[in-house]
C-alpha positions as MATLAB code, in Angstrom:
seq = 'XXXXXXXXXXXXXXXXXXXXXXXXXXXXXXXXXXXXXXXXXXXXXXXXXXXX';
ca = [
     166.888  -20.497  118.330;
     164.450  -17.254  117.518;
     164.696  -17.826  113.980;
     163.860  -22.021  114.406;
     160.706  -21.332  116.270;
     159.082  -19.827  113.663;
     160.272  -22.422  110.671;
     158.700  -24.973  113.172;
     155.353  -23.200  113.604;
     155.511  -22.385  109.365;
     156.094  -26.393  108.940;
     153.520  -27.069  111.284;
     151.058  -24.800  109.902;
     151.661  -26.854  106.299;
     151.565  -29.986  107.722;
     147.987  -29.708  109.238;
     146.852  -27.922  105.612;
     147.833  -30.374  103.894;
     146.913  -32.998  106.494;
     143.301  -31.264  106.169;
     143.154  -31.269  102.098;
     143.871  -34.972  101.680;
     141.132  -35.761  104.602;
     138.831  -33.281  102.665;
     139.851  -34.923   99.158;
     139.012  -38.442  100.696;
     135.742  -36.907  102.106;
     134.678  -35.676   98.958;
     135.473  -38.697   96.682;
     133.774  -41.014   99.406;
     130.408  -39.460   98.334;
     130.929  -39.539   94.367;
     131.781  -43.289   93.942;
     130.921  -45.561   97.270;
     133.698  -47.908   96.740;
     136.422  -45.205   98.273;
     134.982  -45.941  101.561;
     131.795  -44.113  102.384;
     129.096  -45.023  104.058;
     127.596  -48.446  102.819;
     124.684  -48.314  105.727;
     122.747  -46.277  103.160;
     123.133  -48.112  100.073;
     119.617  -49.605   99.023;
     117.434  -47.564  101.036;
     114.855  -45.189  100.379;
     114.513  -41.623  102.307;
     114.884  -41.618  105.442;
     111.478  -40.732  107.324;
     111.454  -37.398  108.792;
     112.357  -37.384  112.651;
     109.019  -36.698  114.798;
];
């Protein structure tokens, strides 16, 4: 059982890395072509006016 705990928390720690580069991936390739799911609210629209 001492040596599982550690496997668990090693798979676990790969899991969420990899977990967290395919989120960042997707993040990243949302803002270079806007057909992998960004943000369409902006499309069209100038600059935003500064907030007062």
């Amino acid at each position: 059982m001492a040596r599982l705990i550690p496997l668990i928390l090693i798979a676990l720690a790969v899991w969420f890395w990899l977990r967290a580069r395919r989120k960042t991936a997707f993040y990243l390739s949302s803002y270079e072509t806007p057909e992998a799911g960004g943000r369409k609210d902006d499309e069209g629209r100038g600059p935003r006016a500064p907030a007062a």
